[in-house]
OpenMM code with the backbone's topology and positions (N, CA, C; nanometers):
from openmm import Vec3, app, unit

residues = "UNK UNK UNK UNK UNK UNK UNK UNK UNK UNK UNK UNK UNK UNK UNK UNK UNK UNK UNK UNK UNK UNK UNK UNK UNK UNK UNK UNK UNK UNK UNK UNK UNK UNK UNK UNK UNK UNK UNK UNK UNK UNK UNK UNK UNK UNK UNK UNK UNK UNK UNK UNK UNK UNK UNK UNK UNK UNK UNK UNK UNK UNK UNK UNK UNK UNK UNK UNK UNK UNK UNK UNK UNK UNK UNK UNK UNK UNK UNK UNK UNK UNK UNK UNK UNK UNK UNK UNK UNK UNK UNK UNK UNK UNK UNK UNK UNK UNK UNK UNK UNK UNK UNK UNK UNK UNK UNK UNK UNK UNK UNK UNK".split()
positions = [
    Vec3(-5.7829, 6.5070, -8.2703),
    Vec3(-5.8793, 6.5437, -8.3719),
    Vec3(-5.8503, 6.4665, -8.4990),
    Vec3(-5.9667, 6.3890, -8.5610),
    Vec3(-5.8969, 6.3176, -8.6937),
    Vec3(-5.9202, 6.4769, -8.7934),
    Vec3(-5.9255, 6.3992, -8.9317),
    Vec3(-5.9356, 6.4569, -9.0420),
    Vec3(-6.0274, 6.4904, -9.0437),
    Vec3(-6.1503, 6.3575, -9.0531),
    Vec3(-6.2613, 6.3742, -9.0948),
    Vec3(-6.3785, 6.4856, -9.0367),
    Vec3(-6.3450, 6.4383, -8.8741),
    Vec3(-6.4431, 6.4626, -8.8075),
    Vec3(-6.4399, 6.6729, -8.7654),
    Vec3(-6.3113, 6.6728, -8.8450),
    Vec3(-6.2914, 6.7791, -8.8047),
    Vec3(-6.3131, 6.9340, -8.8901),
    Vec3(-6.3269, 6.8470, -9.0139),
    Vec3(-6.3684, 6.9359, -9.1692),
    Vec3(-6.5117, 6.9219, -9.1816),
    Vec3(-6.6046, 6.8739, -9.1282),
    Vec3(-6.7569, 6.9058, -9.1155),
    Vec3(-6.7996, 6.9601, -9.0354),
    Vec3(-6.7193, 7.0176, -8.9456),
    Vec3(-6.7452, 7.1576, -8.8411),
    Vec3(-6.6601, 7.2781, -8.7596),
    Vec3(-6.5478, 7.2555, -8.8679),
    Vec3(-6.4433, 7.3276, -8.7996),
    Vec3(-6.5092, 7.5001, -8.8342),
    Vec3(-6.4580, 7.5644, -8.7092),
    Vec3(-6.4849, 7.7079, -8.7027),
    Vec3(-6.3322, 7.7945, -8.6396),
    Vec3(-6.3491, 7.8781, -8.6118),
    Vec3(-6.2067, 7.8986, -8.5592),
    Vec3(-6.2153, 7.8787, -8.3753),
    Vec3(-6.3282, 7.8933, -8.2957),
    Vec3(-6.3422, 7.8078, -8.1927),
    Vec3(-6.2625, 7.6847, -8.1954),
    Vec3(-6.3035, 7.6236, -8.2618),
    Vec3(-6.2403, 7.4460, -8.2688),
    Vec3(-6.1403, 7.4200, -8.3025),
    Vec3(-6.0678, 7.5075, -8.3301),
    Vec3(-5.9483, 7.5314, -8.3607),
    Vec3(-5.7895, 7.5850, -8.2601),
    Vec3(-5.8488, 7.6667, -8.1945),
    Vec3(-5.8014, 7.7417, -8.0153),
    Vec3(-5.7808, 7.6088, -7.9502),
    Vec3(-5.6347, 7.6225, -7.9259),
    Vec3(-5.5653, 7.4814, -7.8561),
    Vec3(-5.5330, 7.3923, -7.9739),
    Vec3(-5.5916, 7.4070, -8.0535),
    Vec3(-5.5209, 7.2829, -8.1608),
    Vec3(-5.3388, 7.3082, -8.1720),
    Vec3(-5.3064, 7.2052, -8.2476),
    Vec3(-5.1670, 7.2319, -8.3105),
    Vec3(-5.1346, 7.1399, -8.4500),
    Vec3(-5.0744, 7.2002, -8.4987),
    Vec3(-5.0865, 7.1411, -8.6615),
    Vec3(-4.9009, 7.1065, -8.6761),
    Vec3(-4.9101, 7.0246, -8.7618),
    Vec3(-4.7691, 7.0032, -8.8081),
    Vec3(-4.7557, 7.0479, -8.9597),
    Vec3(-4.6941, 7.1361, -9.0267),
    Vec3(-4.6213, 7.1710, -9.1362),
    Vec3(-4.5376, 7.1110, -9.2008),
    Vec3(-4.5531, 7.0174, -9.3049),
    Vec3(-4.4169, 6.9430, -9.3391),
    Vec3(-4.4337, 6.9555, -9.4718),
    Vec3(-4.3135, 7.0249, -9.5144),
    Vec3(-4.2456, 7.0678, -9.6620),
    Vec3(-4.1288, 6.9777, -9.6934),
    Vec3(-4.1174, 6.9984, -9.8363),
    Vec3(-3.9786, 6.8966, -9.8271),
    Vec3(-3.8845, 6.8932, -9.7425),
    Vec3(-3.8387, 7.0376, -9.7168),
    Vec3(-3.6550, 7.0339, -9.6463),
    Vec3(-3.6967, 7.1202, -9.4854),
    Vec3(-3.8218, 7.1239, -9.4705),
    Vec3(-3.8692, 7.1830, -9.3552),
    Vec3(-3.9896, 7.0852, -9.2625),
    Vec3(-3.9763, 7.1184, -9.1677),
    Vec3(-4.0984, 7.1040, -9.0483),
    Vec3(-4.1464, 7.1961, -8.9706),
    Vec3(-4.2670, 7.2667, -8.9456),
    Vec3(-4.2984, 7.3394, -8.8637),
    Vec3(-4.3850, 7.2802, -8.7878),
    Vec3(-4.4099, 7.3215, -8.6134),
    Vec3(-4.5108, 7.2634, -8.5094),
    Vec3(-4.6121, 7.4357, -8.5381),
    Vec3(-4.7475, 7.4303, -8.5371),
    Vec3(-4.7849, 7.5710, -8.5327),
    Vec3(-4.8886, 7.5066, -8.3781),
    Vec3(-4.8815, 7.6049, -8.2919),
    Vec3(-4.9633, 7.5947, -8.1997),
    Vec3(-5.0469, 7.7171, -8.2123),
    Vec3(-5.1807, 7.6829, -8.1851),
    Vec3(-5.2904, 7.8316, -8.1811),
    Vec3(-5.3213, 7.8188, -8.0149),
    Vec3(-5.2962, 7.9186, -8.0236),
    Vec3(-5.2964, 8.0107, -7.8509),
    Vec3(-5.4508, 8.0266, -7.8567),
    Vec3(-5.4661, 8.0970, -7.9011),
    Vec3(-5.6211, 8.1998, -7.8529),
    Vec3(-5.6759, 8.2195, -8.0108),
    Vec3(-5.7611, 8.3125, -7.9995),
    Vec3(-5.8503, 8.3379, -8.1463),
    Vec3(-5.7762, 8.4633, -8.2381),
    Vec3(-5.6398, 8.4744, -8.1269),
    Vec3(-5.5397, 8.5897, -8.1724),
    Vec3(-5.4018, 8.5711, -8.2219),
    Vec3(-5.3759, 8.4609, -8.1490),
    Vec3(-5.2523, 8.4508, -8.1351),
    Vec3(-5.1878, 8.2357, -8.1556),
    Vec3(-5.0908, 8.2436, -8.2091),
    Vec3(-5.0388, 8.1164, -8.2368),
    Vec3(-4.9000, 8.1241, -8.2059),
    Vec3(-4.8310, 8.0185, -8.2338),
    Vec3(-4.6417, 8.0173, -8.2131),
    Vec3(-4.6165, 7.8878, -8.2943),
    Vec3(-4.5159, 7.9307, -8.3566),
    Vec3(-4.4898, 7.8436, -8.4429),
    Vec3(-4.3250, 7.8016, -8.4531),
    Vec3(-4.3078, 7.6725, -8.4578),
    Vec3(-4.1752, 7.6442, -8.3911),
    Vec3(-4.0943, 7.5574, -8.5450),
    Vec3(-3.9912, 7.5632, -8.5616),
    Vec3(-3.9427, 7.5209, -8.6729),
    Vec3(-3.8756, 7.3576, -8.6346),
    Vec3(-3.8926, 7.2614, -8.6403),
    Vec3(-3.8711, 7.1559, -8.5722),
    Vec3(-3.7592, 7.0631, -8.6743),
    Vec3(-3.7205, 7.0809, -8.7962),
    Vec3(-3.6380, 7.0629, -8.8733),
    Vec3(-3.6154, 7.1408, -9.0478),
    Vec3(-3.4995, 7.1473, -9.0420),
    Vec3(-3.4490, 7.2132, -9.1773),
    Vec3(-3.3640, 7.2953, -9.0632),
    Vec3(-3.3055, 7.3729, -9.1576),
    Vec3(-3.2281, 7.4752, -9.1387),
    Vec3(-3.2955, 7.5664, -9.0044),
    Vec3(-3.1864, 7.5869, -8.9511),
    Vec3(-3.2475, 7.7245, -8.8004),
    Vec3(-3.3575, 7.6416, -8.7206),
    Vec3(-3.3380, 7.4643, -8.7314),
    Vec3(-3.4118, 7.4037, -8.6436),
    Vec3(-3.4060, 7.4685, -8.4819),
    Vec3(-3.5376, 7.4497, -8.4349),
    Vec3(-3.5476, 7.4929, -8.2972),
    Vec3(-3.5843, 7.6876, -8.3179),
    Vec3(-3.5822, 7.7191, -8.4337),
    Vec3(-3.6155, 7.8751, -8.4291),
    Vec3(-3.7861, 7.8767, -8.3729),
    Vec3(-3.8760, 7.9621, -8.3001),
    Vec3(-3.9745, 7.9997, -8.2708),
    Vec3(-3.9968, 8.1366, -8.2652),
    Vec3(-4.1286, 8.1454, -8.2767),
    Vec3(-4.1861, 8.2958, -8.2552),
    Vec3(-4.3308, 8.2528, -8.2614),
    Vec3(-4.3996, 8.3822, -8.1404),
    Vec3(-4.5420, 8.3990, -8.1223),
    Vec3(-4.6071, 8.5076, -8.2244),
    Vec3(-4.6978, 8.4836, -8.3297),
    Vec3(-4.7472, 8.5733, -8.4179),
    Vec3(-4.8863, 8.5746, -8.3927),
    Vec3(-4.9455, 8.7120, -8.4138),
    Vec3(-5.0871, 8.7113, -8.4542),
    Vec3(-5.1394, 8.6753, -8.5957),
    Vec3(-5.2811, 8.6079, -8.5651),
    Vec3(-5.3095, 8.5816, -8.6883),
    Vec3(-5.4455, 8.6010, -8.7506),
    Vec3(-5.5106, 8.5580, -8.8849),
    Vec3(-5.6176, 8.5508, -8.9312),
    Vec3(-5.6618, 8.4687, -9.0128),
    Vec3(-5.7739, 8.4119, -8.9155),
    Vec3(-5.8294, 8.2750, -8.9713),
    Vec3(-5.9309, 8.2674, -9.0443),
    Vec3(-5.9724, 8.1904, -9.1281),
    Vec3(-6.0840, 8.1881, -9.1871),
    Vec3(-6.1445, 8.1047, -9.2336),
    Vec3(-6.2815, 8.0689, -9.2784),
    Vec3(-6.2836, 7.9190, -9.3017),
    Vec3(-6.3469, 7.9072, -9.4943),
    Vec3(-6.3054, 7.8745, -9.5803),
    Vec3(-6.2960, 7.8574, -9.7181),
    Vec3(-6.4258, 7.7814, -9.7737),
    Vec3(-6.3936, 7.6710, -9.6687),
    Vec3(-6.4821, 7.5404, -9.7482),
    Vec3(-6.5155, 7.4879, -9.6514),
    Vec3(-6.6346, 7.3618, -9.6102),
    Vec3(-6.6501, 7.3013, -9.4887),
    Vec3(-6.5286, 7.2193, -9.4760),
    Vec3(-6.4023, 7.2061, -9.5797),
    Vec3(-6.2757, 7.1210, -9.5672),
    Vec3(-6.1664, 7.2177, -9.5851),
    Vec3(-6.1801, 7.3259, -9.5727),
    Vec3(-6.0579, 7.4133, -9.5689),
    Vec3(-6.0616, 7.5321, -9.5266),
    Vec3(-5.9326, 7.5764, -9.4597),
    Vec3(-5.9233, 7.6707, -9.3758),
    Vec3(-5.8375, 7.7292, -9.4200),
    Vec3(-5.7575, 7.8752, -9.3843),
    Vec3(-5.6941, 7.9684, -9.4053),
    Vec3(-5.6173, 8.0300, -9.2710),
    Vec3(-5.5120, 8.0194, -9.2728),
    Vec3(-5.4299, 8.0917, -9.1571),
    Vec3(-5.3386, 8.1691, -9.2357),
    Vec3(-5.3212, 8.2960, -9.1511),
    Vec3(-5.2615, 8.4186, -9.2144),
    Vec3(-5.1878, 8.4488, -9.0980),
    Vec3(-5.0372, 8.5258, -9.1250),
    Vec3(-4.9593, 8.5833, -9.0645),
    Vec3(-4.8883, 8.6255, -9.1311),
    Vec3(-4.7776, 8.7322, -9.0459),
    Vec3(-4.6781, 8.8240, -9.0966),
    Vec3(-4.5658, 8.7975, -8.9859),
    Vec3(-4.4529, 8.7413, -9.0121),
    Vec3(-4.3456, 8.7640, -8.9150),
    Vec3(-4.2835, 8.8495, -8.9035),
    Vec3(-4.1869, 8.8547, -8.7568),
    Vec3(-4.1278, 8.9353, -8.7229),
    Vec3(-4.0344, 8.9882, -8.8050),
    Vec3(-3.9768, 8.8963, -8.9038),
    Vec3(-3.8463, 8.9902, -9.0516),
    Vec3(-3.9640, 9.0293, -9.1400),
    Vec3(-4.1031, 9.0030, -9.1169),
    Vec3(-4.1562, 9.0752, -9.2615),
    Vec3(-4.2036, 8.9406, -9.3698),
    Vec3(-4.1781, 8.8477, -9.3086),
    Vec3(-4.2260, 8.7314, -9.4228),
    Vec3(-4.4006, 8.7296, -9.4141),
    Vec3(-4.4394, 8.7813, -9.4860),
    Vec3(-4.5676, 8.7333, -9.5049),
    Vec3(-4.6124, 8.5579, -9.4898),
    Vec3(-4.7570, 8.4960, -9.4240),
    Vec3(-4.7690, 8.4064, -9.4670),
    Vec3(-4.9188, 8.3446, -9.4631),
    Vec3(-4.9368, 8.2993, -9.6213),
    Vec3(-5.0689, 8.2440, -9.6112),
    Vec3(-5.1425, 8.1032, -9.5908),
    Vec3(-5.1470, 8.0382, -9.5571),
    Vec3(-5.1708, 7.8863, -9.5280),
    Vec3(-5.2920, 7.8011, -9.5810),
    Vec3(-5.3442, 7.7317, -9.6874),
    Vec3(-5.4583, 7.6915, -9.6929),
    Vec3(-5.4289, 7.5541, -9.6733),
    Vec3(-5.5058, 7.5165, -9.5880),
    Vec3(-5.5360, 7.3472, -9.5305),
    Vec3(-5.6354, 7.2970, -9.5721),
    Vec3(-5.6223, 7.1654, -9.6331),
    Vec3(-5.7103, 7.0700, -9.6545),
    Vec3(-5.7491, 6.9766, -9.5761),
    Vec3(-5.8401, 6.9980, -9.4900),
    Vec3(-5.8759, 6.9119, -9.3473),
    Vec3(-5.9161, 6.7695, -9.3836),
    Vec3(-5.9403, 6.7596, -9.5237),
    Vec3(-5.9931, 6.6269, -9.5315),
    Vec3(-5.8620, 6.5609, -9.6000),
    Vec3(-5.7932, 6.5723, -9.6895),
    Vec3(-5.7183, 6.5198, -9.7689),
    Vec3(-5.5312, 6.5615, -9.6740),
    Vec3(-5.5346, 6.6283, -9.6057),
    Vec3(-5.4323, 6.6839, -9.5079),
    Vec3(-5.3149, 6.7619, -9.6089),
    Vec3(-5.3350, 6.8313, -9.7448),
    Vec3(-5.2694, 6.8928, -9.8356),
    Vec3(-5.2405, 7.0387, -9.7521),
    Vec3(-5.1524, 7.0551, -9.8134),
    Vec3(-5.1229, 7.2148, -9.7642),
    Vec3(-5.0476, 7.3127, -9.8507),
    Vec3(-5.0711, 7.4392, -9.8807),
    Vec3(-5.0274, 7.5220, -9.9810),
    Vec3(-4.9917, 7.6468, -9.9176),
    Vec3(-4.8913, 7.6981, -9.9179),
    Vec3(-4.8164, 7.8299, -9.8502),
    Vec3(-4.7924, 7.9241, -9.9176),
    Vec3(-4.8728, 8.0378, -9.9659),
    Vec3(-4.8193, 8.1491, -10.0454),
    Vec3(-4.7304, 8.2329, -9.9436),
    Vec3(-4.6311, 8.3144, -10.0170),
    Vec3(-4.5580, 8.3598, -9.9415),
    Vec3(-4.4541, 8.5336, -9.9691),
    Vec3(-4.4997, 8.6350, -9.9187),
    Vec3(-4.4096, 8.6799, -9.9670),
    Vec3(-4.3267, 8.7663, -9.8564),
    Vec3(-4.2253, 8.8293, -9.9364),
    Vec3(-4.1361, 8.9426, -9.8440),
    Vec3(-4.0591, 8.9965, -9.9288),
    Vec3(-4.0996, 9.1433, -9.9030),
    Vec3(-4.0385, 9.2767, -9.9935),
    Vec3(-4.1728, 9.2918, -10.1149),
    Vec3(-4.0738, 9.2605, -10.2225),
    Vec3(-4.1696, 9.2567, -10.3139),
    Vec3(-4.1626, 9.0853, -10.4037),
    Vec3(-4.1001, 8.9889, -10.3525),
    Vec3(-4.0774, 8.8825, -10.3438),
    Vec3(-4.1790, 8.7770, -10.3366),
    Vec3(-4.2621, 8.6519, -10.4315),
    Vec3(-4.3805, 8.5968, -10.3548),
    Vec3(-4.3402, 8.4550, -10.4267),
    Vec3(-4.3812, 8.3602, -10.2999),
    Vec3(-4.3402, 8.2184, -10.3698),
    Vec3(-4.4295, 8.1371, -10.3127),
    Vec3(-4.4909, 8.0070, -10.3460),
    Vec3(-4.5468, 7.9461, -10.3371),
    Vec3(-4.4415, 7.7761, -10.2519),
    Vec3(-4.5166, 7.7262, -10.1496),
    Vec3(-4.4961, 7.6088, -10.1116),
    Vec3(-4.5374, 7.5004, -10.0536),
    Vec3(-4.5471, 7.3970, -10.0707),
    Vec3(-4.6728, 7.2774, -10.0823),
    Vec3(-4.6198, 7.1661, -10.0569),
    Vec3(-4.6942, 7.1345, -9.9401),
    Vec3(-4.6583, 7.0053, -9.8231),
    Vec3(-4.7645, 6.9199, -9.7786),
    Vec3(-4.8059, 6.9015, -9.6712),
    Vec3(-4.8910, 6.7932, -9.5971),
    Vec3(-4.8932, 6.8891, -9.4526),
    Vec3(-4.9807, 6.8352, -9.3795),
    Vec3(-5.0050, 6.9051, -9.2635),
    Vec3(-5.0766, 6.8032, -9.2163),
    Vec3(-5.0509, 6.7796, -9.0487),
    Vec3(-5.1261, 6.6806, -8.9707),
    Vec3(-5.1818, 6.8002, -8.8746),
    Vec3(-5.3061, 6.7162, -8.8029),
    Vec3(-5.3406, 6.8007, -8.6758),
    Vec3(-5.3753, 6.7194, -8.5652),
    Vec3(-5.3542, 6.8028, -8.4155),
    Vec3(-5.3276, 6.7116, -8.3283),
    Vec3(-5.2123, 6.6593, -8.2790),
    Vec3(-5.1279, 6.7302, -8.3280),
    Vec3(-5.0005, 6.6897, -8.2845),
    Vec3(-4.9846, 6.6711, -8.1307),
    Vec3(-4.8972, 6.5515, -8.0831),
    Vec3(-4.8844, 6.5624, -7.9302),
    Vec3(-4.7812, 6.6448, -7.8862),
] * unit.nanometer
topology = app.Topology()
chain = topology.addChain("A")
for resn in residues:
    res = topology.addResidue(resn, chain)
    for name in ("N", "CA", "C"):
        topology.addAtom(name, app.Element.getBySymbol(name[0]), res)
């Protein structure tokens, strides 16, 4: 899937089977979407490389160039995701407890 072709009609259909890459400064995540329910998301470098877990989630679509993925992990980390399908920006609000932080990377999609 490029960039382009994919922010003038993405729905959450078109999305089921995708997989996105997460890349923060001192982190990498692989996120795979399972179904219209469910994703897994694998930590592929930084710290606790190789950690995974399957989460449910909630998608949504913002802009005809941006999307929203939502989850809650298994310790309780909240997480919010907004993607920029055209420009490939990415912004992570985040919290746990009463704790909330913000973090901002790049994201590819299509990963093999």
């Amino acid at each position: 899937m490029s960039r382009g072709g994919m922010a003038s009609k993405v729905t959450h259909e078109s999305i089921v089977g995708a997989s996105f890459k997460f890349i923060y400064l001192d982190e990498t995540y692989r996120i795979d979407v399972k179904s219209e329910k469910r994703l897994c998301w694998t930590r592929e470098a930084g710290d606790n490389a190789g950690q995974s877990d399957e989460e449910t989630y909630v998608f949504d679509v913002l802009s005809p160039e941006i999307i929203l993925l939502t989850w809650v992990e298994a310790d309780g980390l909240g997480l919010s995701n907004v993607l920029n399908l055209r420009d490939g920006t990415l912004i992570t609000h985040a919290n746990h407890g009463r704790e909330v932080f913000q973090n901002k990377g790049q994201h590819s999609l299509g990963v093999a």
